[in-house]
PyMOL CGO cylinders between C-alpha atoms (Angstrom):
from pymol import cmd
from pymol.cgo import CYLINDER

trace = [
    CYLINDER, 85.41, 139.97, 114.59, 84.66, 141.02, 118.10, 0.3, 1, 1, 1, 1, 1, 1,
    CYLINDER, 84.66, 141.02, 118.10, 87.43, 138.75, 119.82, 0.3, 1, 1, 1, 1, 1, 1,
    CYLINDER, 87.43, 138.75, 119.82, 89.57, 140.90, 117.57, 0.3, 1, 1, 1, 1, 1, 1,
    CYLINDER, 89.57, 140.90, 117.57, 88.58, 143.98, 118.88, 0.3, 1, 1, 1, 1, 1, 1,
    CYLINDER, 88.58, 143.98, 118.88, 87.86, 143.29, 122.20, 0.3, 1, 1, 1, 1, 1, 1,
    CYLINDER, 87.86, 143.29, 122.20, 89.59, 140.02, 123.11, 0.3, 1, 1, 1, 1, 1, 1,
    CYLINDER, 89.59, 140.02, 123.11, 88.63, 136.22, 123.59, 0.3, 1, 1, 1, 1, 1, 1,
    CYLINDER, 88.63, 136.22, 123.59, 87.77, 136.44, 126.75, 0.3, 1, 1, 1, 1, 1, 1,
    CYLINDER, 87.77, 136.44, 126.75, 85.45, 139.60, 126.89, 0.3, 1, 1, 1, 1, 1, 1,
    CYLINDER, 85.45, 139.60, 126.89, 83.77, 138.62, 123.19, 0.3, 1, 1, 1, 1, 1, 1,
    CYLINDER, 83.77, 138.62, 123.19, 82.86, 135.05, 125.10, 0.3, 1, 1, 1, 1, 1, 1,
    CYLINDER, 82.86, 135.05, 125.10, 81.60, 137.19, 128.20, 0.3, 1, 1, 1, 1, 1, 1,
    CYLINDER, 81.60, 137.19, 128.20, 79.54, 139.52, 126.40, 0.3, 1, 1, 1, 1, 1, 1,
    CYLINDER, 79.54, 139.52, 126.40, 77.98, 136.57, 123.48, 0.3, 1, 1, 1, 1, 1, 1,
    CYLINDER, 77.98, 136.57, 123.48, 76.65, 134.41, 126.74, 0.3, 1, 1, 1, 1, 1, 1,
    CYLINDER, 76.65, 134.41, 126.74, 75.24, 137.52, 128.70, 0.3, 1, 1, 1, 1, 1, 1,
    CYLINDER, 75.24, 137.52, 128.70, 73.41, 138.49, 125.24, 0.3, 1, 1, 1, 1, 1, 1,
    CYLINDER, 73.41, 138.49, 125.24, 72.28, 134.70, 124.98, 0.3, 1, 1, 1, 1, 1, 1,
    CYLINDER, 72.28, 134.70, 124.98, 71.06, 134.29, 128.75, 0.3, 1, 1, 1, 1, 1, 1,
    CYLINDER, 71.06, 134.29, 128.75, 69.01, 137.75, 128.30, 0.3, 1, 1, 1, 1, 1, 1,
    CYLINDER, 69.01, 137.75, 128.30, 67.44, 136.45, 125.47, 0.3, 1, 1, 1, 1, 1, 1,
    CYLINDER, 67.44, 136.45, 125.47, 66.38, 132.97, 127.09, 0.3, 1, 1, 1, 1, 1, 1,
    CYLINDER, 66.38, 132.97, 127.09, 65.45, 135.07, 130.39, 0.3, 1, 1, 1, 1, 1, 1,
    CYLINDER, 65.45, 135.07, 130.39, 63.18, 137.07, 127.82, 0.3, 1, 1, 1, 1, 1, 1,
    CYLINDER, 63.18, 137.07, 127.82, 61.74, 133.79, 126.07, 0.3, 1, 1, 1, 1, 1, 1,
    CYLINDER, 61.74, 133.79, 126.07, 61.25, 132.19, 129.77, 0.3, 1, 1, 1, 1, 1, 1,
    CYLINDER, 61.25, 132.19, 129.77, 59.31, 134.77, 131.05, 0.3, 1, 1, 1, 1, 1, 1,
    CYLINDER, 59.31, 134.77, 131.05, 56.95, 135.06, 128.21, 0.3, 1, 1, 1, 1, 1, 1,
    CYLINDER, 56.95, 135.06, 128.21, 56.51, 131.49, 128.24, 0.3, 1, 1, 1, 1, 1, 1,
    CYLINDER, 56.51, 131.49, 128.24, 55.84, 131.78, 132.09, 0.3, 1, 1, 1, 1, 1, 1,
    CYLINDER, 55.84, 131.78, 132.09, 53.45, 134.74, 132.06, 0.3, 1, 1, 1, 1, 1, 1,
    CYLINDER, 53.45, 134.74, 132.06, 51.51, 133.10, 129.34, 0.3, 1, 1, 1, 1, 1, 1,
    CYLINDER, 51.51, 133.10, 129.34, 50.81, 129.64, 131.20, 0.3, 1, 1, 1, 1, 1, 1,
    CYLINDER, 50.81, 129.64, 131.20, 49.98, 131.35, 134.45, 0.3, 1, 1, 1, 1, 1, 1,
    CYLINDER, 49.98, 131.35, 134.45, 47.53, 133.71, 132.49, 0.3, 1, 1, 1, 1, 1, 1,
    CYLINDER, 47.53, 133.71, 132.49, 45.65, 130.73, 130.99, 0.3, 1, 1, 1, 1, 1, 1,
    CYLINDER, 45.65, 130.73, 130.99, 46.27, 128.28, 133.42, 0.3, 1, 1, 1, 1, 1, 1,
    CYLINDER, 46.27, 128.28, 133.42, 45.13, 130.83, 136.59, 0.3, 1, 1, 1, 1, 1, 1,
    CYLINDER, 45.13, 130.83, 136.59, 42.68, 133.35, 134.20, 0.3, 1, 1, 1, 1, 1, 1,
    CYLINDER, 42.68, 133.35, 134.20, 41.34, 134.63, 137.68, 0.3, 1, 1, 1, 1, 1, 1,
    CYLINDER, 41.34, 134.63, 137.68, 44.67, 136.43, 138.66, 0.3, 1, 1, 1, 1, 1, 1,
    CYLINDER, 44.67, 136.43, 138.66, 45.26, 137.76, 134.71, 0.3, 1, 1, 1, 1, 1, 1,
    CYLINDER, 45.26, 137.76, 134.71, 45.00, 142.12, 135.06, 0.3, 1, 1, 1, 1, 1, 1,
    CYLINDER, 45.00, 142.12, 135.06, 42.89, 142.49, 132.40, 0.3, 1, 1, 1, 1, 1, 1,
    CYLINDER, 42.89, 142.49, 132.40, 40.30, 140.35, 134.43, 0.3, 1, 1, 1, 1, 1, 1,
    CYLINDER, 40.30, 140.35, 134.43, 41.00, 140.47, 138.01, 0.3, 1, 1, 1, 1, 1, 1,
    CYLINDER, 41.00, 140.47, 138.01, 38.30, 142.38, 140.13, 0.3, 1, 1, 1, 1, 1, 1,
    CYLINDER, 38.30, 142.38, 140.13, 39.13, 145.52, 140.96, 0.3, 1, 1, 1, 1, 1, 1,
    CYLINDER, 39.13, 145.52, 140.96, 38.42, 146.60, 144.29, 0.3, 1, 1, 1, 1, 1, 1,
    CYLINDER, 38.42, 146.60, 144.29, 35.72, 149.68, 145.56, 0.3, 1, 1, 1, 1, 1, 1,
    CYLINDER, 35.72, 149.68, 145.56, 37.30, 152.76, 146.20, 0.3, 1, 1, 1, 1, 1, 1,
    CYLINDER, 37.30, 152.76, 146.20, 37.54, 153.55, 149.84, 0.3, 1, 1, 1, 1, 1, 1,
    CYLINDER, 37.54, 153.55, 149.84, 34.73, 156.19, 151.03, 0.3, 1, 1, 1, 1, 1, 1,
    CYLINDER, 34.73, 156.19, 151.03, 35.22, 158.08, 154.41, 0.3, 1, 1, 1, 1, 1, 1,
    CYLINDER, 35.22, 158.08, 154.41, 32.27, 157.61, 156.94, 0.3, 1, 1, 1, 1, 1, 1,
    CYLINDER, 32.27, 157.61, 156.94, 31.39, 160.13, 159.49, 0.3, 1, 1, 1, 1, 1, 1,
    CYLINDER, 31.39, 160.13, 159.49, 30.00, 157.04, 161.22, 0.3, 1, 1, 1, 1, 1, 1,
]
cmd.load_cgo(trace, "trace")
């Protein structure tokens, strides 16, 4: 139904950008989720924060 409103070519362009943002999406999930739990140190929810910087007279 979409090549018929839009054309072949434009229906074909627009069905592979949807695809390849979807496996973009499922690639970066996949990616965040083994660095989290393969490299827990560098995860945000546990990563050290660091002091707040004080100004010394000294």
């Amino acid at each position: 139904m979409l090549a018929d409103l839009v054309g072949p070519a434009l229906a074909r362009d627009t069905v592979t950008a949807i695809v390849n943002a979807g496996d973009h999406v499922i690639d970066c999930s996949v990616t965040n989720w083994w660095a989290a739990y393969r490299y827990p140190e560098h995860h945000p929810r546990t990563a050290p924060t660091r002091a707040a910087y004080r100004f010394d007279h000294l």
